[in-house]
C-alpha positions as CSV (number, residue, x, y, z in Angstrom):
1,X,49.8,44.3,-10.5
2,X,47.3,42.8,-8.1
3,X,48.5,40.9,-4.9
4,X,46.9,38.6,-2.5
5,X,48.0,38.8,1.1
6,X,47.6,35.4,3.0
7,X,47.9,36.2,6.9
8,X,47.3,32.8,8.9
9,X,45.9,33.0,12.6
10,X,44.6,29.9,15.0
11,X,41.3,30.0,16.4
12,X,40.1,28.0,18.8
13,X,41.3,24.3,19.2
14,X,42.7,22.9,15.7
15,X,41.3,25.8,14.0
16,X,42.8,28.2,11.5
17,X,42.2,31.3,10.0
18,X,43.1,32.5,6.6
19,X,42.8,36.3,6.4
20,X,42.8,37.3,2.2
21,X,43.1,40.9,1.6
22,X,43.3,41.7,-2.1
23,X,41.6,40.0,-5.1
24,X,41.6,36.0,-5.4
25,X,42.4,36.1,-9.3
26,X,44.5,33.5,-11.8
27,X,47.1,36.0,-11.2
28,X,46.9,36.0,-7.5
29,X,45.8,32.8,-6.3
30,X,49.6,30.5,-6.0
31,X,50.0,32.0,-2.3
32,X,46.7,30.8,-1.3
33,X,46.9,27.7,-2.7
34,X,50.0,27.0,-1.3
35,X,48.7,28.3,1.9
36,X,45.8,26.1,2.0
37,X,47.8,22.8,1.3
38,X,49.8,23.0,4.1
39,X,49.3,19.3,5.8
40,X,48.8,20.6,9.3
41,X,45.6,22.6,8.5
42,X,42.5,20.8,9.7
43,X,39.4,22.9,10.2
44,X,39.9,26.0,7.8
45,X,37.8,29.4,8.3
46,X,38.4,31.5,4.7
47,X,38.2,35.1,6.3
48,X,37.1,36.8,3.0
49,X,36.7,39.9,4.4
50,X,39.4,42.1,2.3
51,X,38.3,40.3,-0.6
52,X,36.8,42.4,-3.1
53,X,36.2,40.2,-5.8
54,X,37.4,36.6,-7.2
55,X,36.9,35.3,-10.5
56,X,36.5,31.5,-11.5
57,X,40.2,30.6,-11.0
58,X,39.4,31.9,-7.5
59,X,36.8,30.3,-6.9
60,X,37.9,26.8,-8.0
61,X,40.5,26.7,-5.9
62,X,38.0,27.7,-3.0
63,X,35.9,24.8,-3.6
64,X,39.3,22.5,-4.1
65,X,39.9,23.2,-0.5
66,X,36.6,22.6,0.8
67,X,36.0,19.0,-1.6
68,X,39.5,18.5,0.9
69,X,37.9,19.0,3.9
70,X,35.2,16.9,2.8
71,X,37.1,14.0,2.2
72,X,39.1,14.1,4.9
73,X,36.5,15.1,7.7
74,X,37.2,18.4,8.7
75,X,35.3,21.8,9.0
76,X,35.6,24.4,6.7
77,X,33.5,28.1,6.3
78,X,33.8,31.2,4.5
79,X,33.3,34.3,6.8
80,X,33.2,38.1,5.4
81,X,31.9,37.5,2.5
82,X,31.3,41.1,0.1
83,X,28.3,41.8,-1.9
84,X,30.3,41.7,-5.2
85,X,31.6,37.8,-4.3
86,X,28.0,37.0,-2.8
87,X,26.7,37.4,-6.1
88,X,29.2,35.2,-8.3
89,X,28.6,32.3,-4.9
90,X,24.9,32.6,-5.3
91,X,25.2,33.1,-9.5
92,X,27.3,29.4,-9.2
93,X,24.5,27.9,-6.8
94,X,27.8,27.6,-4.5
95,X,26.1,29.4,-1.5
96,X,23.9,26.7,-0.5
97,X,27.3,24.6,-0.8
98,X,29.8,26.6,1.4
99,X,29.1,27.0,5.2
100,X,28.8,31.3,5.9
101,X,29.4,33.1,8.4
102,X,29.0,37.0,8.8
103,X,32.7,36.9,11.0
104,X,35.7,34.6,11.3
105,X,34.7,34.5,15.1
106,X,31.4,33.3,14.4
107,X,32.6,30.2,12.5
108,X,35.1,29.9,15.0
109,X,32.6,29.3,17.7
110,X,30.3,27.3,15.3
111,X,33.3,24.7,15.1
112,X,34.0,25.0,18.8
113,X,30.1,24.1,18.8
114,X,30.0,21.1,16.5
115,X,33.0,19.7,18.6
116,X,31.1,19.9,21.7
117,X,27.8,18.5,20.2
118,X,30.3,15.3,18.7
């Protein structure tokens, strides 16, 4: 059976990291959820780096937690992103949605960046 491992870390400031190792599937996706509902998160970095694939379920509840951040003002990126979920963001058109970074620590800095600029 596949399983999702949801490891949370801080970044800088009000920043956390969620590192997903394991597929984000309909059968895997109730700890992340859960994870990203949590009502102290504010600015969110999705370290997708042990990701190696995610189907629609997956993907839904990806952009349910960046329509959140939306709403409520905060900062949100993906970071780590394979080649095999590149193609189903850019497939979806949801690449020119989602803010990317190459490494957590990159969109870590970019949102210690944007705070500074504010």
């Amino acid at each position: 059976m596949e399983k999702l491992d949801v490891r949370r870390t801080a970044g800088t400031g009000d920043t956390t990291i969620l590192q997903l190792q394991g597929p984000l599937t309909m059968a895997t996706l109730f700890d992340f959820q859960s994870a990203v509902r949590q009502p102290d998160l504010k600015n969110l970095i999705l370290d997708l780096t042990g990701v190696p694939y995610i189907d629609s379920a997956g993907l839904g509840v990806i952009l349910s937690a960046w329509a959140h951040s939306q709403r409520t003002g905060s900062k949100f990126a993906v970071a780590g992103v394979s080649d095999r979920v590149r193609v189903l963001l850019d497939v979806t058109k949801v690449d020119s949605m989602l803010p990317q970074f190459a490494t957590a620590e990159e969109a870590d800095q970019s949102f210690k960046g944007a705070a500074a600029s504010s």
